[in-house]
C-alpha positions as CSV (number, residue, x, y, z in Angstrom):
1,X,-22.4,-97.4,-55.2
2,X,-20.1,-96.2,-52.9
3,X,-17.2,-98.5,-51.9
4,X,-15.9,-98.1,-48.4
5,X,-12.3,-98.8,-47.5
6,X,-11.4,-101.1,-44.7
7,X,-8.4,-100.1,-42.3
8,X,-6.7,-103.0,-43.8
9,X,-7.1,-101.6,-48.0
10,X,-6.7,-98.3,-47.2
11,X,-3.2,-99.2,-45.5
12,X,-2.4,-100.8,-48.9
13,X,-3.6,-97.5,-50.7
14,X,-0.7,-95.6,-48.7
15,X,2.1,-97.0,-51.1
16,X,0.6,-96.4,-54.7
17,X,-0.2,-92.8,-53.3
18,X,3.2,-92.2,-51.6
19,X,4.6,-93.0,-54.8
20,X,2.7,-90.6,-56.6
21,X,3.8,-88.0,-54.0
22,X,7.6,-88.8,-54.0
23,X,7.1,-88.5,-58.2
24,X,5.6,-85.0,-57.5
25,X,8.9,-84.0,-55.1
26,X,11.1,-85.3,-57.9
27,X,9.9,-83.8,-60.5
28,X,9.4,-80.2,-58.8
29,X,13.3,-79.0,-59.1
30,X,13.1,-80.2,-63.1
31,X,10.3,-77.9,-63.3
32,X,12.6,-74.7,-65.3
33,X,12.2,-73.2,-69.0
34,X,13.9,-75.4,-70.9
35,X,11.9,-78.5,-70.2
36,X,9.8,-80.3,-71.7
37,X,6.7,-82.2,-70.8
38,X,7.7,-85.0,-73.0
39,X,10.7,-85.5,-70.8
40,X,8.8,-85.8,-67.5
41,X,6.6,-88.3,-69.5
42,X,9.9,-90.3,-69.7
43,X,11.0,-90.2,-66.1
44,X,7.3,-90.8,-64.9
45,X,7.9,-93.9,-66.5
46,X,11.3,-94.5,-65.4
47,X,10.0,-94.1,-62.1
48,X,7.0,-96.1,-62.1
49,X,9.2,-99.1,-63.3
50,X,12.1,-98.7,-61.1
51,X,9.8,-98.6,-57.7
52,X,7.5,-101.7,-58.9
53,X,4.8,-99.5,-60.3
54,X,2.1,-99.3,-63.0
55,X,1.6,-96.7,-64.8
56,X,-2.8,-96.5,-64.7
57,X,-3.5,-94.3,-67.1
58,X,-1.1,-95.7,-70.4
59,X,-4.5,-97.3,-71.9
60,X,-7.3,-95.8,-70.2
61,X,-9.8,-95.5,-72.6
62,X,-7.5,-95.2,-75.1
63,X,-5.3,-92.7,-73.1
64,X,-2.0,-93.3,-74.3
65,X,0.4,-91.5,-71.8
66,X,1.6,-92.0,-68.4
67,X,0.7,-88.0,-67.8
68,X,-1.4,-85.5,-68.1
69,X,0.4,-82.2,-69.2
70,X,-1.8,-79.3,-68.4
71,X,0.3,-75.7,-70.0
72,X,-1.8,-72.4,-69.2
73,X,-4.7,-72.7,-71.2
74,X,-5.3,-76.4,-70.3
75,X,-7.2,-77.4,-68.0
76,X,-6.6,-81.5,-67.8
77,X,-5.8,-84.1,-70.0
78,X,-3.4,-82.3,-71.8
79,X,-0.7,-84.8,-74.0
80,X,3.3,-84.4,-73.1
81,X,5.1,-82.6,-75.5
82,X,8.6,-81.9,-76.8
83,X,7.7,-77.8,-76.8
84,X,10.0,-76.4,-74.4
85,X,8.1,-74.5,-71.1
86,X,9.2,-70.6,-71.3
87,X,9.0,-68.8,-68.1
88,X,5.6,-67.8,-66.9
89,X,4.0,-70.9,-67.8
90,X,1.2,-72.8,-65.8
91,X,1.8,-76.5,-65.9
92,X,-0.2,-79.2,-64.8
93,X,1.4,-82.8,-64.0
94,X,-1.4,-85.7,-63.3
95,X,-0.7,-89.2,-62.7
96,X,-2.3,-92.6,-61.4
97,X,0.4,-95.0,-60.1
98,X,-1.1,-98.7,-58.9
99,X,0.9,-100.8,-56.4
100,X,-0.8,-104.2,-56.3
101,X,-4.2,-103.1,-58.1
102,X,-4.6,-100.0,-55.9
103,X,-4.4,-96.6,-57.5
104,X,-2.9,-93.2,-56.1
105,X,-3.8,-90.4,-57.7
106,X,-2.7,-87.0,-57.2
107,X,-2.2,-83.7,-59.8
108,X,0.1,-80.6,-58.9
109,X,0.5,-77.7,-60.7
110,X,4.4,-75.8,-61.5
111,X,5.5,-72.3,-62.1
112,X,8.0,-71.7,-64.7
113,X,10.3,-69.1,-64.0
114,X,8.7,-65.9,-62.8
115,X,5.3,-66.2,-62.7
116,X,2.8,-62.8,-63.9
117,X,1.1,-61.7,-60.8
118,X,-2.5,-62.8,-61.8
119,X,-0.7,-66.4,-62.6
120,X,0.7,-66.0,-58.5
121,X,-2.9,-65.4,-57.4
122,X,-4.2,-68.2,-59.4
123,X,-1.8,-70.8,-58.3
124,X,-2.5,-69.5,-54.2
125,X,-5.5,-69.7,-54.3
126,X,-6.0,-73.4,-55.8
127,X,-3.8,-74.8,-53.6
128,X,-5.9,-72.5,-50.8
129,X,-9.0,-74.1,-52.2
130,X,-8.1,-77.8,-52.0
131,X,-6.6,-77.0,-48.1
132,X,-10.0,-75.4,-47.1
133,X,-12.1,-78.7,-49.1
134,X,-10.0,-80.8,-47.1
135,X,-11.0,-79.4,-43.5
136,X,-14.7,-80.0,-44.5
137,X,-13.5,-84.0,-45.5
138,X,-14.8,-85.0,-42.0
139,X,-17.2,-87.8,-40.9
140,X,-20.4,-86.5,-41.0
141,X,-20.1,-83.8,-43.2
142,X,-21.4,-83.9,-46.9
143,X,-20.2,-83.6,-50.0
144,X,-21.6,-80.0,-50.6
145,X,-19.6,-78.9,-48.2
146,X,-16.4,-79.6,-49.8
147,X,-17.5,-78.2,-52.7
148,X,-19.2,-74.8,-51.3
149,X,-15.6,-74.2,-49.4
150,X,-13.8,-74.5,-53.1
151,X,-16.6,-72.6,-54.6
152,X,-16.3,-69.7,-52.2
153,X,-13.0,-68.8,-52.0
154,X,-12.3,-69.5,-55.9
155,X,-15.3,-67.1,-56.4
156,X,-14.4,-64.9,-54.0
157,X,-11.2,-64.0,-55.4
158,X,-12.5,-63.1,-58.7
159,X,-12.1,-66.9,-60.4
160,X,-14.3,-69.5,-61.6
161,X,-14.7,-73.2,-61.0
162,X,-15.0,-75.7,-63.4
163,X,-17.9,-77.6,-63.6
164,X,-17.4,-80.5,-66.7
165,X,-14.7,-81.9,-64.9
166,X,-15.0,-83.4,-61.3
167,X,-13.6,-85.0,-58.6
168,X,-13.9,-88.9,-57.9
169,X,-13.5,-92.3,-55.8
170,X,-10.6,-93.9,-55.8
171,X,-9.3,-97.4,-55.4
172,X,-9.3,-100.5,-57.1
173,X,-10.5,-98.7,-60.2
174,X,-9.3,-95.1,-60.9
175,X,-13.0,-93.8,-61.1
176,X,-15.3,-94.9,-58.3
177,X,-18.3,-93.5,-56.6
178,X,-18.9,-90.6,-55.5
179,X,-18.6,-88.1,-58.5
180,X,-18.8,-84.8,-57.9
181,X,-18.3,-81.3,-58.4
182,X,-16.2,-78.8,-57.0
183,X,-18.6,-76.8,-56.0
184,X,-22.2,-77.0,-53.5
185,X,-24.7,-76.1,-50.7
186,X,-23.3,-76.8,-47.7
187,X,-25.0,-79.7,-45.8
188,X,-26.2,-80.9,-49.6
189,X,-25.0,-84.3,-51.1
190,X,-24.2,-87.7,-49.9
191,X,-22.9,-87.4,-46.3
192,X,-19.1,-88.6,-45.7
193,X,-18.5,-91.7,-43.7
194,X,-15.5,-93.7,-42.8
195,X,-13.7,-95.8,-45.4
196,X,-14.4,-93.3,-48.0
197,X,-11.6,-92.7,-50.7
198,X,-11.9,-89.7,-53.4
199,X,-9.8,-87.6,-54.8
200,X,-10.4,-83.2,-54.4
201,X,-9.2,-81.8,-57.3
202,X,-10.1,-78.0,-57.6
203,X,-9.6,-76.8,-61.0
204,X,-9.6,-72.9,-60.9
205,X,-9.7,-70.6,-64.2
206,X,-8.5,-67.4,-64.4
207,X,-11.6,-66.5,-66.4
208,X,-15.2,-68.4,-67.4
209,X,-15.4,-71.4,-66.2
210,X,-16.7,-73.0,-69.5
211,X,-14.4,-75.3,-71.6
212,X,-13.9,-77.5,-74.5
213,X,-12.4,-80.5,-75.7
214,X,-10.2,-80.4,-78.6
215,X,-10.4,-82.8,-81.4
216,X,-8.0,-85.3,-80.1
217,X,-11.0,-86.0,-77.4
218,X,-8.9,-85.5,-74.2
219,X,-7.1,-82.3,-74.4
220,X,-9.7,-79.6,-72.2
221,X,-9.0,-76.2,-72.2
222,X,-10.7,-72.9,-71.3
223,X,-13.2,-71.0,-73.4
224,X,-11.6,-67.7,-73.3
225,X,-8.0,-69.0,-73.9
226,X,-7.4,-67.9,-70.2
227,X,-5.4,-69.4,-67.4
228,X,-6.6,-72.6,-65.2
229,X,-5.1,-74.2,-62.7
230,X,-4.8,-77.7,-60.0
231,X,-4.1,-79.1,-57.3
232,X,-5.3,-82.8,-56.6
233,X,-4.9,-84.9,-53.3
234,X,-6.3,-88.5,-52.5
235,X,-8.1,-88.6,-49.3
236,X,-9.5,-91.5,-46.8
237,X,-12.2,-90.0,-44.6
238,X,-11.6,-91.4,-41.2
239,X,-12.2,-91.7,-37.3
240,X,-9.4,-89.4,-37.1
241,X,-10.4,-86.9,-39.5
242,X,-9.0,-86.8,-43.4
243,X,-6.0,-88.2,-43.9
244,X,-4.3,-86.9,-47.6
245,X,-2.7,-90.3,-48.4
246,X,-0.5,-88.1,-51.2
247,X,0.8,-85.8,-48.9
248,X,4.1,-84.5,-50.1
C-alpha cells in the first residue's frame, strides 16, 4: 500500500532530508585522492550525532554502516574502507538520516581527481537522468514515466540501466510503497498523486546493466567490471509540482 504524506509529515520530512543534503555539501570538498571512505564513515557519524540525528541504516538488516561506499565498479551497498581513492575514481556516498522517526535519504556520486572522459559522460548523464525523472514527478503522471525518461536518455547515450536495484517510498520506514524501476512505458504504472514520497535513484553503468552480489550479501557491482554510477533525491509529489526535499 501506498502511504500518502499529509502537508503536516511531509513538513517534518524536510529536516531528516536537509540534513542529508547539508552531509552531501560537507563532504564534497573532502572528496580528493588521499581519502578514504572509512573516514567519511566517521564524520557521517559525527554528523548525524552532532545535529540530533540517527543514523537509519547502522542495523538494517544486518547492515552495519552508516554508508554506502560505491568505488567504480560498485554499484550500491558498497562497505567504507581504509583504501585510499586515487584519482579517476567513481564514488558513491548513500545515507538515511531520521529526525524524529522520519527518514531522508539521498545518494551522490564524487569524482576523484581528473576524471577519464567516458567516467565525465557517465557522471553527466546520471545526474541528467534523475533531473529529466524529476520533471515527469507530477500529479497525474505515472510511474512509467519517470522511469521511460531515465531509460531514454541513459540508453541513448550508449549506457545501461540497472534493473535489480530500484527506487522506493520513503518515510516512516526507509522502504515504502511504491517500488520501482528505473526504467518504463510512459503512461504505464501506478499514477502519482499528492502526498506521495519516493526516492529516484538512477543507477547508470558504463557497460551491461547485469550485476552481482558479492559474498558479503550487500556489496553489488557490475557484471563486466565496468563503471556505474548515482545520483538519488527524495521527492514529495505535490499541488505544486515535485518538490526534492534533499536539494543541495
Amino acid at each position: 500500500m501506498i502511504i500518502r504524506k499529509s502537508p503536516r509529515e511531509i513538513e517534518a520530512m524536510k529536516k531528516p532530508n536537509a540534513l542529508v543534503a547539508e552531509m552531501h555539501r560537507q563532504i564534497r570538498p573532502m572528496m580528493k585522492p588521499g581519502m578514504t571512505t572509512w573516514e567519511i564513515e566517521e564524520f557521517v557519524k559525527k554528523f548525524a550525532k552532532e545535529n540530533g540525528a540517527e543514523t537509519s541504516t547502522v542495523g538494517y538488516k544486518g547492515y552495519k554502516y552508516a554508508t554506502c561506499a560505491a568505488v567504480n565498479d560498485c554499484i550500491a551497498h558498497g562497505f567504507p574502507s581504509k583504501e585510499p581513492l586515487k584519482s579517476g575514481d567513481l564514488v558513491t556516498i548513500d545515507t538515511v538520516l531520521d529526525v524524529g522517526g522520519w527518514k531522508g535519504d539521498s545518494a551522490w556520486t564524487y569524482a576523484i581527481g581528473e576524471l577519464s572522459p567516458t567516467a565525465e559522460k557517465l557522471m553527466r548523464v546520471t545526474k541528467e537522468c534523475l533531473d529529466l525523472a524529476i520533471e515527469q514527478a507530477v500529479i497525474g503522471n505515472r510511474l512509467g514515466d519517470i522511469g521511460h525518461a531515465i531509460q531514454s536518455h541513459a540508453e541513448g547515450n550508449g549506457f545501461s540501466v540497472v534493473r535489480d536495484l530500484v527506487a522506493h517510498g520513503i518515510g516512516r520506514a526507509i522502504h515504502e510503497e511504491p517500488s520501482f524501476q528505473h526504467l518504463g512505458t510512459p503512461g504505464r504504472g501506478p499514477r502519482l498523486k499528492e502526498g506521495m514520497v519516493f526516492t529516484i535513484e538512477p543507477m547508470i553503468n558504463e557497460g551491461t546493466y547485469e550485476m552481482y552480489v558479492e559474498d558479503d550479501g550487500w556489496t553489488a557491482r557490475t557484471k563486466d567490471g565496468k563503471l556505474s554510477c548515482q545520483f538519488e533525491h527524495t521527492i514529495a509529489i505535490t499541488k505544486d509540482g515535485p518538490l526534492v526535499l534533499t536539494q543541495q
